[in-house]
C-alpha positions, 0 to 999 in steps of 0.5 A: 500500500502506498497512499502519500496523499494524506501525508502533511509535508515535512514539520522541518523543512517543507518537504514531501513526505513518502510512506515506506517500508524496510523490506530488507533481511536487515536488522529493522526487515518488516519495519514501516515508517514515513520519511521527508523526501528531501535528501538534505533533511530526511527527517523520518517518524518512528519504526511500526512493525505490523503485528497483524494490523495495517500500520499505515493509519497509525503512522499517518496520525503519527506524522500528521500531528501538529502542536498549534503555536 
């Protein structure tokens, strides 16, 4: 699943920001999470591993949250 739609840009930099996953057989393989698409920022939210339910809605939220001034 990839819906970057719903994604607010980048809190740091403005940046868009991308839905991904660690498909590797690295330590963090099955791991999702969402990552400013600006190679100079980068800025990423934490690690969700799936556990049986879709991670996406929970990372979106995640992301999405903003502290009103």
């Amino acid at each position: 699943m990839n819906d970057n739609s719903d994604l607010l840009p980048c809190p740091f930099c403005g940046g868009r920001a991308e839905y991904n996953n660690k498909a590797d057989h690295g330590e963090y393989a099955g791991g999702h999470f969402v990552q400013c698409t600006n190679s100079v920022c980068m800025a990423s939210s934490l690690l969700i591993f799936a556990c049986g339910e879709d991670p996406l809605p929970k990372l979106m939220e995640k992301w999405n949250r903003r502290i009103k001034p």
